[in-house]
C-alpha positions as CSV (number, residue, x, y, z in Angstrom):
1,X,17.2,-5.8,8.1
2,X,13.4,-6.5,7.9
3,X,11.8,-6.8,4.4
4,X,9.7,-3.9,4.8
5,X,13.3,-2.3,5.0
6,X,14.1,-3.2,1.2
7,X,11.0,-1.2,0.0
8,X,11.6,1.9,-1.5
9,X,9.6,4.8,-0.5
10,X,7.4,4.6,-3.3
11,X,6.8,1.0,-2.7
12,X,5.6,1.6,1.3
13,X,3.2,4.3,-0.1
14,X,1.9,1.9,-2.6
15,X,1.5,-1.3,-0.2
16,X,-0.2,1.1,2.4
17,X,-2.5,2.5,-0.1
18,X,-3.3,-1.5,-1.1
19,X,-4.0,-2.3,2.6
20,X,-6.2,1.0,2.8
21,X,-8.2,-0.4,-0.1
22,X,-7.3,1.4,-3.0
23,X,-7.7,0.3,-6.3
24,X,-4.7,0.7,-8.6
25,X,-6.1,3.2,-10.8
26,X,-7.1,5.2,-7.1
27,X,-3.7,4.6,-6.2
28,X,-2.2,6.2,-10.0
29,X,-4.1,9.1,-9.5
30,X,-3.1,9.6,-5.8
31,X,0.8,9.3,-6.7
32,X,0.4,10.6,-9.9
33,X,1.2,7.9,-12.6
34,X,-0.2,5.3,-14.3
35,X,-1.9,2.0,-13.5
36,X,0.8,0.2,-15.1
37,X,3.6,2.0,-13.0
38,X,1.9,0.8,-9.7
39,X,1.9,-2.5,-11.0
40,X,5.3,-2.4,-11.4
41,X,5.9,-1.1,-8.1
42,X,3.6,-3.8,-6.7
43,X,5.4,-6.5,-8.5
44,X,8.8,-5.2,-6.7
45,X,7.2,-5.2,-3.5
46,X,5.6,-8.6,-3.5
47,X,9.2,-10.3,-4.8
48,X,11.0,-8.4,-1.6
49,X,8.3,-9.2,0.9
50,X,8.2,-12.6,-0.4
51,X,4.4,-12.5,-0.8
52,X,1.6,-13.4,-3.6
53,X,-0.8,-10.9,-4.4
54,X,-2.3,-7.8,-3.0
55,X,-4.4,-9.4,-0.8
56,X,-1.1,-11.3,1.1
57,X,0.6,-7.9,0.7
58,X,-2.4,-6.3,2.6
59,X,-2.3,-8.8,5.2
60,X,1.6,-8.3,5.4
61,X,1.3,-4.4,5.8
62,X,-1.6,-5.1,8.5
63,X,0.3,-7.7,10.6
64,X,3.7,-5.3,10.6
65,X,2.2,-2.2,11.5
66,X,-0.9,-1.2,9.2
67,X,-0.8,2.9,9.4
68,X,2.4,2.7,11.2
69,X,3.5,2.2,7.8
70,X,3.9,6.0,6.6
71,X,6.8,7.3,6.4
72,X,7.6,10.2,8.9
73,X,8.8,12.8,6.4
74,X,5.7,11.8,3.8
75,X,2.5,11.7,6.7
76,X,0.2,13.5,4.3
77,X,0.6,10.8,1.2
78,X,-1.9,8.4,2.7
79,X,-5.8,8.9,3.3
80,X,-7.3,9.1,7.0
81,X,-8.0,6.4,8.3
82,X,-12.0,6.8,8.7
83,X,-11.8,6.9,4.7
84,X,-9.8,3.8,4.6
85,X,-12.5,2.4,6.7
86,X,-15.8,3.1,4.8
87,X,-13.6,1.7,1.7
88,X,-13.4,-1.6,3.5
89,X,-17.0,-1.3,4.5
90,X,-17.6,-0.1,0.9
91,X,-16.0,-3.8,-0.3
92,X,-17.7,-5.9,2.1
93,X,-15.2,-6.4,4.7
């Protein structure tokens, strides 16, 4: 079993949404919860993928996958992926 495969649902959305950009309030209001939830969520996901912050947790979601990500019951949850670019380009990178 991979890593990615201990993520809940929830978690995937959230880890895509971090690699897409998002902020965590952006990612609150897209899911439909608070900031603090997300963090939670985010704290989860970096202890099962074994990684640091949200920038290794980006890097991790881009190097296993990157949109691939979505799950195929859920393919509306996560922005295009032109908007995910002009956020990048938006934040310098």
């Amino acid at each position: 079993m991979t890593p990615r495969e201990h993520l809940t649902a929830k978690e995937v959305q959230i880890a895509t949404l971090v690699w897409q950009g998002l902020t965590n309030r952006e990612i609150g209001k897209i899911v439909g919860t608070t900031e603090q939830v997300i963090k939670n969520h985010l704290r989860s996901a970096f202890d099962k993928l074994g990684v640091w912050s949200r920038l290794e947790l980006a890097m991790y979601v881009a190097s296993h996958g990157g949109k691939n990500w979505v799950p195929i019951s859920e393919p509306d949850m996560v922005p295009s992926e032109a908007a995910a670019t002009e956020r990048v380009s938006a934040l310098g990178g």
